[in-house]
C-alpha positions in Angstrom: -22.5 -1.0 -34.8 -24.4 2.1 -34.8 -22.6 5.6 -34.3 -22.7 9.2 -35.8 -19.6 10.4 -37.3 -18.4 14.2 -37.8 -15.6 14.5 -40.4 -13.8 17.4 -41.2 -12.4 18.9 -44.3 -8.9 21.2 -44.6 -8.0 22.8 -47.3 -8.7 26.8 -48.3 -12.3 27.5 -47.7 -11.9 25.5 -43.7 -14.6 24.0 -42.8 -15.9 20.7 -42.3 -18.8 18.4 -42.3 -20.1 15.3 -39.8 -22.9 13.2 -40.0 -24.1 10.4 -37.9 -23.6 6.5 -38.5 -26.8 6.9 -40.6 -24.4 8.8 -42.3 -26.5 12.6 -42.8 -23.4 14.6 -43.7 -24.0 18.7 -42.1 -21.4 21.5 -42.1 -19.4 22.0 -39.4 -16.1 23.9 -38.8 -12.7 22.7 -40.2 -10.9 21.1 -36.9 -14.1 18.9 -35.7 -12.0 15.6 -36.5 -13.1 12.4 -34.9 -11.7 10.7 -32.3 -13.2 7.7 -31.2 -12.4 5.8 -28.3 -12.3 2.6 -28.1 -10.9 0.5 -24.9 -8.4 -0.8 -22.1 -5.9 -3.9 -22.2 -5.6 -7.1 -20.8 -2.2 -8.4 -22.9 0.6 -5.9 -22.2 0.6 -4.4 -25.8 1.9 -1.0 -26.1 0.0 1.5 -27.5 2.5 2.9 -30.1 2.5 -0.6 -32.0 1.5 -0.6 -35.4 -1.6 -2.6 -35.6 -4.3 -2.9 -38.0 -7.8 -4.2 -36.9 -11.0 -4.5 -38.5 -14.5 -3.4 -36.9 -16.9 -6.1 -36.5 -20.2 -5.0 -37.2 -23.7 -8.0 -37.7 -26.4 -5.5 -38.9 -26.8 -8.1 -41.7 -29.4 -10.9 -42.2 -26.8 -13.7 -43.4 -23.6 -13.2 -42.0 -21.1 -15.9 -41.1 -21.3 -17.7 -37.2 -18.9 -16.1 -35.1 -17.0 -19.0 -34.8 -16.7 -18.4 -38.8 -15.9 -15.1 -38.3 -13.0 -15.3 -36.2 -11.5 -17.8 -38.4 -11.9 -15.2 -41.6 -9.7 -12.8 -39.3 -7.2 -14.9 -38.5 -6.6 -16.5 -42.2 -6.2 -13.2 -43.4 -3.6 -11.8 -41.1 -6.3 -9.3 -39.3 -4.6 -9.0 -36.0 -7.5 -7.1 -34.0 -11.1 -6.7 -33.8 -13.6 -3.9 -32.4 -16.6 -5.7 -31.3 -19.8 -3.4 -30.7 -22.2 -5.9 -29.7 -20.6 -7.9 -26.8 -22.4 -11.2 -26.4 -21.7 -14.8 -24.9 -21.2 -16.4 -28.6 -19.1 -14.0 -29.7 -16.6 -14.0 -26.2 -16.3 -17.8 -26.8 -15.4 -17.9 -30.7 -12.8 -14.9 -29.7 -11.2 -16.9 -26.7 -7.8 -18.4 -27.7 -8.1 -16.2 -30.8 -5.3 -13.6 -29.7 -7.0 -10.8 -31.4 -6.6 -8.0 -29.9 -10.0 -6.7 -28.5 -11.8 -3.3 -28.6 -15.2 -4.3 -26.6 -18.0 -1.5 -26.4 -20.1 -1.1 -23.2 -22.5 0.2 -25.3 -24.3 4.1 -25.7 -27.7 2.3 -23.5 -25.8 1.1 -21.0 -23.6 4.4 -20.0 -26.2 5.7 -17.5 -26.3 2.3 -15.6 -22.9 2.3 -15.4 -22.7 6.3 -14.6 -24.9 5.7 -11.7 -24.3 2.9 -9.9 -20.4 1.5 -9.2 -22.4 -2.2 -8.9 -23.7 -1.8 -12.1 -20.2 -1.5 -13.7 -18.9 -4.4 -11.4 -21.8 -6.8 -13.0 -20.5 -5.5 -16.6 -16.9 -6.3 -16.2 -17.6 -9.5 -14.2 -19.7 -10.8 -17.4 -18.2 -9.4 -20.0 -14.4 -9.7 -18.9 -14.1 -11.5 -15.5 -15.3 -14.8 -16.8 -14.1 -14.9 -19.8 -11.1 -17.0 -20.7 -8.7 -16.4 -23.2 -9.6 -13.2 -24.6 -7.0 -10.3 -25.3 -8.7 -7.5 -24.2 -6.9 -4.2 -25.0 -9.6 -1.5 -25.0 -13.1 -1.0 -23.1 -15.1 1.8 -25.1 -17.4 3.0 -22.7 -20.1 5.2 -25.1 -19.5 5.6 -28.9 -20.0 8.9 -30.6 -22.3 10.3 -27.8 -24.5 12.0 -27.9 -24.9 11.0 -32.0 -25.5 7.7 -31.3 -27.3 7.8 -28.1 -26.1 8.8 -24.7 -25.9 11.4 -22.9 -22.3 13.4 -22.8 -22.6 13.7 -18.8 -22.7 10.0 -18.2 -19.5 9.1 -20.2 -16.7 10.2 -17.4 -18.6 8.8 -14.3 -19.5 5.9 -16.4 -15.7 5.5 -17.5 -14.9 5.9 -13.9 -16.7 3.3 -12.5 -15.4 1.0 -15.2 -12.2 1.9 -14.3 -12.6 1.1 -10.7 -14.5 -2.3 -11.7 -11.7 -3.5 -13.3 -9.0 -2.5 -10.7 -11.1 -4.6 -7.9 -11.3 -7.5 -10.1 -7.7 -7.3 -10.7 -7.6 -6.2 -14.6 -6.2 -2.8 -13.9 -3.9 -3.5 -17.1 -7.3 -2.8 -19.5 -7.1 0.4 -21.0 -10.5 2.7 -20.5 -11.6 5.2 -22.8 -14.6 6.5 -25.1 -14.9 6.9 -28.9 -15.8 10.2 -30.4 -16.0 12.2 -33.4 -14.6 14.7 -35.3 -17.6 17.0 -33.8 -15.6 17.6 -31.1 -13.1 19.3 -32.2 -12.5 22.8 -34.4 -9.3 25.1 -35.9 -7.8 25.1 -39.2 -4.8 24.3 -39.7 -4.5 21.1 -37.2 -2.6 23.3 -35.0 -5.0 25.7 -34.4 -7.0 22.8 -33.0 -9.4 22.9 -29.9 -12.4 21.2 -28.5 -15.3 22.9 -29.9 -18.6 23.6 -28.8 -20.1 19.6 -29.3 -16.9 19.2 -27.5 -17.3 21.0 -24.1 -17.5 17.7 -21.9 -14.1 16.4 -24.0 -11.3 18.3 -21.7 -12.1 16.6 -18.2 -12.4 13.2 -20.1 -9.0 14.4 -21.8 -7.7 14.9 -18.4 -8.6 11.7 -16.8 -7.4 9.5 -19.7 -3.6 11.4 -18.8 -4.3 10.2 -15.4 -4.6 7.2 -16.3 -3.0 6.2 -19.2 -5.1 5.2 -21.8 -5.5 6.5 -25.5 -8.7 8.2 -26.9 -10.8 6.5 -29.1 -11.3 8.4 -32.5 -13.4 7.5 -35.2 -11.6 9.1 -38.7 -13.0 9.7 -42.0 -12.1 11.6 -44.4 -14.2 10.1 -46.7 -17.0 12.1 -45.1 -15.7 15.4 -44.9 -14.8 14.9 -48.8 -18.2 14.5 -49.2 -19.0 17.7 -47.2 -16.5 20.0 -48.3 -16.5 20.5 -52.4 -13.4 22.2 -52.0 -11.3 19.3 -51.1 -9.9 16.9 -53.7 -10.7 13.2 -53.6 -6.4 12.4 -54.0 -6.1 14.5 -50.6 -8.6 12.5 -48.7 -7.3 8.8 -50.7 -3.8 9.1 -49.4 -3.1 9.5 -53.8 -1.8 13.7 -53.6 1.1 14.4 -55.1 2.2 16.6 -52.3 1.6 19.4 -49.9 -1.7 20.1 -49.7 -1.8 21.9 -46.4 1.1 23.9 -44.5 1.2 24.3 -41.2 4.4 25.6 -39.8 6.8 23.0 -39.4 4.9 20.1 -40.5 3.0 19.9 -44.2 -0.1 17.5 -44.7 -0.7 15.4 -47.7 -3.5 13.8 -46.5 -6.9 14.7 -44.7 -6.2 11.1 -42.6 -3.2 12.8 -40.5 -4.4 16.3 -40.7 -8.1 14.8 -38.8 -5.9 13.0 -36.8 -3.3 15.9 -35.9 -6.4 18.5 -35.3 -7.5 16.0 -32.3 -3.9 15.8 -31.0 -3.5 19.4 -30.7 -7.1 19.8 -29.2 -5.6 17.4 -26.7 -2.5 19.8 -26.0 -4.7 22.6 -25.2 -7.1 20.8 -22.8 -3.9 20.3 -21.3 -3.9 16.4 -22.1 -0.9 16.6 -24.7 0.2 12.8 -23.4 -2.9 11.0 -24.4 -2.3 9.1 -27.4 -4.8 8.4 -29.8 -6.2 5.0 -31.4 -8.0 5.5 -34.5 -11.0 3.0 -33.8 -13.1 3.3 -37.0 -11.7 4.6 -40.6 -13.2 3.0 -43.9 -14.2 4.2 -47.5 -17.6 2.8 -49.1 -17.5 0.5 -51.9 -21.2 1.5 -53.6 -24.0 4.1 -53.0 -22.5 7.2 -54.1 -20.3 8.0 -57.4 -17.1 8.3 -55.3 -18.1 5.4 -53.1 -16.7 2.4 -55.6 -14.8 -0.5 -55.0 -11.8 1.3 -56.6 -11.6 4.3 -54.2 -12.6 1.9 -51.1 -9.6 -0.6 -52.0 -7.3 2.8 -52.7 -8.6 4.2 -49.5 -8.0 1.3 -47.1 -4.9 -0.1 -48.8 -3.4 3.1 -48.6 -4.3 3.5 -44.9 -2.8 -0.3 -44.3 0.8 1.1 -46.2 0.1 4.7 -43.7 -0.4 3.4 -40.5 3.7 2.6 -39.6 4.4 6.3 -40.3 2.7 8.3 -38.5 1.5 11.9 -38.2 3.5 15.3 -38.8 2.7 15.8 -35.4 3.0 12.4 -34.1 5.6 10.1 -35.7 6.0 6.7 -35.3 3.3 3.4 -35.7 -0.6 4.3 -35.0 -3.1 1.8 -33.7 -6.0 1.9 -36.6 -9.2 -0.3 -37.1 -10.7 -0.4 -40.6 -14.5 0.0 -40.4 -16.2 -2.7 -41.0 -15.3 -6.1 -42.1 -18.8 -7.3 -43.6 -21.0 -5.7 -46.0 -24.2 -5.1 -43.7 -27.6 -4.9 -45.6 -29.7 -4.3 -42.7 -28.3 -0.2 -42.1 -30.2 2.1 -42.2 -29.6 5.8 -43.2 -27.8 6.8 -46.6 -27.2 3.6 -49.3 -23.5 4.0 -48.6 -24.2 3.0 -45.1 -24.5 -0.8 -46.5 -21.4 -0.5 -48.1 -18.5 -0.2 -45.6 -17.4 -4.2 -45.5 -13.9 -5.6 -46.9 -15.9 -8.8 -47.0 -19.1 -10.2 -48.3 -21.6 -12.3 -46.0 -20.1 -14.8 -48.3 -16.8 -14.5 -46.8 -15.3 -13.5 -50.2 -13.6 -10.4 -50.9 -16.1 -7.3 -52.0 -12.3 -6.3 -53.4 -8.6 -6.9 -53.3 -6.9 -5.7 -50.3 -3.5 -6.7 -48.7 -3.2 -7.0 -44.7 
């Protein structure tokens, strides 16, 4: 799982900081939260559900089978799965699993799919079509572009000719959408949010997920724009404040998790797209790499967002959809040390520290 993140930061001095999957953390202005994407549904599950799922990421040298892997979901109670690297042995050990699926198309694949309608037919017939017993919930078609590859004028064609794949083959009930990143958005408090300037393809891809009824995709972590904003206190971005941290009108934040989340939502509103609801489909906290990445503010971090989730937003009340990024420790990332430090789990399969699904 590759992709670029832009986090945001609130709090007096407003403004925010991304970086990409390698995790190179740059200033950006408060608002950009991230929204990522993440796919379409084959089991009639409804989108306001709480769930929590876990990204499944393999950039490690001795990680378990994926037979294995599906198996450590399940006997922890981990009741979905974003998978970026779709494959034949993975689709098999998943089928009968009842997770509930998140399946990437990939950032190298969007022009394919952009330009040719036959091209997106061939992906859903492999990766979909025949396979049995899957739960599919979500196709992410592109992941953080351009960050993480891509180019930002493929995304809607590509997303349309997904779309239209899936209606002829009769799976019109999977939910299409993209992941992106709090780049694209900008405006302090959340309300004042709008798509920002790395945002400017966002409002007609906005406008076709109302049209169609899917959720965007947003990758959220406030972890990052922590790290990029010194004015922001480590209790507001691990769910641990006291209280208000930011007003804004009628609702009042206490943490950066909802105020990311609420900045999108109201970038959403203005594109004129205020029904789209959104599915957070990557949030995490390192576990080593940095001072404030340790195991004690990743367990605070995650457990906290676990015991969040049923609640809500301010702005939007009521159960989100949320997947924790990642489940494994993966020693092959590149980019910052943190990078390696995401997982819940060791390659082992034991715990890198106590957590409660």
């Amino acid at each position: 799982m590759q992709k670029a993140h832009l986090r945001n930061s609130i709090v007096e001095s407003l403004t925010s900081c991304s970086h990409s999957r390698t995790r190179q953390v740059k200033m950006v202005k408060h608002g950009a939260f991230a929204v990522a994407l993440v796919v379409g549904f084959l089991a009639a599950i409804p989108a306001a559900v709480e769930s929590i799922g876990v990204c499944y990421g393999v950039n490690g040298n001795r990680l378990p089978s994926a037979s294995e892997v599906v198996q450590l979901y399940k006997s922890n109670g981990i009741t979905g799965m974003r998978v970026y690297n779709v494959n034949d042995d993975t689709l098999k050990a998943l089928s009968g699993s009842n997770l509930g699926l998140i399946l990437d198309t990939g950032n190298t694949q969007l022009n394919a799919l952009a330009s040719s309608a036959s091209n997106a037919d061939a992906w859903v017939k492999a990766n979909v079509q025949s396979q049995q017993g899957l739960t599919i919930k979500y196709i992410a078609v592109g992941n953080e572009v351009p960050n993480q590859g891509g180019r930002t004028q493929d995304v809607l064609p590509a997303m349309k000719n997904i779309q239209n794949a899936l209606v002829r083959a009769g799976l019109g009930g999977i939910k299409v959408s993209t992941a992106v990143h709090s780049g694209v958005t900008k405006g302090f408090p959340p309300s004042q949010g709008t798509f920002s300037d790395d945002g400017a393809h966002m409002p007609p891809i906005a406008q076709y997920l109302a049209s169609i009824g899917s959720p965007l995709l947003a990758n959220i972590y406030p972890y990052f724009s922590f790290k990029g904003t010194p004015s922001i206190d480590i209790k507001y971005a691990l769910f641990t404040a006291p209280g208000t941290v930011v007003p804004d009108g009628p609702n009042s934040y206490q943490n950066l998790f909802d105020a990311l989340v609420d900045t999108m939502y109201s970038a959403l509103e203005k594109a004129g797209a205020g029904s789209v609801p959104i599915v957070v489909s990557e949030s995490g906290w390192p576990s080593a790499g940095d001072p404030d990445a340790t195991a004690a503010n990743a367990r605070t971090y995650n457990q906290n967002l676990i015991n969040h989730v049923g609640k809500g937003t301010p702005k939007r009340p009521g159960a989100i959809e949320a997947y924790i990024f990642a489940m494994f420790n993966e020693n092959l990332k590149g980019g910052l040390e943190t990078e390696k430090h995401f997982g819940l789990f060791n390659s082992d399969k034991s715990l890198a520290y106590s957590i409660n699904f």
